[in-house]
C-alpha angles and dihedrals in degrees: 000000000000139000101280098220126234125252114237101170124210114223097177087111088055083059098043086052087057093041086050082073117002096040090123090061117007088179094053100120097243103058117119155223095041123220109216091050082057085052092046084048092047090045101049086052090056117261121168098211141008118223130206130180115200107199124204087240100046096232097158113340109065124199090251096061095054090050085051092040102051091038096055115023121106094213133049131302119222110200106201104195141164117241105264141117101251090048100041089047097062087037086061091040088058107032097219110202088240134024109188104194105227126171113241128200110193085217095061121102084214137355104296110192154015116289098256096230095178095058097044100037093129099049094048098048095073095045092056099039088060101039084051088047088050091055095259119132112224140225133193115206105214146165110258090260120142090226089051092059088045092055091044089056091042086054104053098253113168091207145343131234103218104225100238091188102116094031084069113039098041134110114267094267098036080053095060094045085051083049090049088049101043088046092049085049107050085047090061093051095044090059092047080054090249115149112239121225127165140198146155126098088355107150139160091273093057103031097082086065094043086061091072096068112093136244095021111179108182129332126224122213134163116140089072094036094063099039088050087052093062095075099023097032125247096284097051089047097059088042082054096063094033085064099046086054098047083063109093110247 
């Protein structure tokens, strides 16, 4: 029997419902819903990790949750961050227990693509040497590419996060050759000694076929999990996807 990965949840989407009203003044007393109570609700149906991107523009996270978040949760806090000053400034202030690298282009609706590790090698070796010297572990987003793997282990990563994008939204063949080529990927981690961690699209219908890929750390998933919890409820919608993982693929 397989690894049963671990459950990090994305409540970025918690945060875009607030912003849809309250975006003038998050902190004003009455904005809901509120994220930590989402992260207490992740974290009493058994998550193993609560993740957080704060984007350059705001558009959902705001400064003020991560400081909350990283200040009161019982499990661990992923950062996901771009590489830039401002952002790396306040990663390095609050010591969250992850930081995952992810590109970010303020016109996406969500992040796209895989971080490419080979371009923007220069730029990346001093952020995570820093984040790593700061007692932070670091992850590298990429697209499942052998030389992708190879520049995240050059670089000192501590993991990667497999972008599972295409994987999810493509059609029934184009989704085999992504699963050839996350599988073909995770295997070339997993033998730098890199941990192996995937997101992006992933749900309860797909999941059964991305547990076929090997090695799998921890998957990170936010997008379902919110829309399930629209008609559950956000804990029974975790508890949902901890119990589809825990069935062997």
């Amino acid at each position: 029997m397989s690894r049963i990965p671990k459950l990090g949840v994305n409540i970025d989407h918690v945060a875009t419902l607030r912003q849809a009203r309250y975006a003038p003044d998050p902190r004003a007393h009455n904005a809901e819903p509120l994220l930590l109570r989402a992260a207490r609700e992740c974290e009493a149906a058994g998550a193993d990790s609560i993740t957080v991107h704060l984007r350059e523009d705001r558009r959902h996270i705001q400064d003020r949750d991560v400081e909350e978040l990283r200040g009161e949760l019982r499990i661990p806090l992923n950062l996901e961050m771009g590489n830039t000053p401002a952002i790396l400034g306040i990663a390095l202030r609050l010591k969250p227990d992850y930081v995952c690298l992810v590109p970010e282009n303020r016109r996406e609706v969500t992040t796209e693509g895989g971080l490419d590790a080979v371009a923007h090698a220069a730029e990346l070796a001093p952020t995570i040497r820093r984040l790593r010297e700061n007692g932070t572990l670091v992850s590298l987003f990429i697209d499942p590419l052998p030389e992708q793997v190879e520049a995240a282990a050059r670089l000192g990563a501590d993991m990667i996060e497999l972008h599972t994008g295409a994987f999810a939204i493509g059609s029934p063949e184009g989704c085999e050759n992504e699963l050839r080529r996350l599988v073909a990927a995770a295997e070339a981690a997993h033998a730098t000694g890199l941990k192996v961690n995937a997101g992006h699209g992933i749900n309860l219908t797909n999941l059964p076929r991305l547990r076929t890929v090997p090695h799998l750390h921890e998957l990170n998933v936010g997008h379902h999990l919110v829309s399930e919890a629209v008609f559950i409820g956000l804990r029974a919608s975790v508890a949902a996807m901890l119990a589809a993982l825990r069935v062997s693929p």
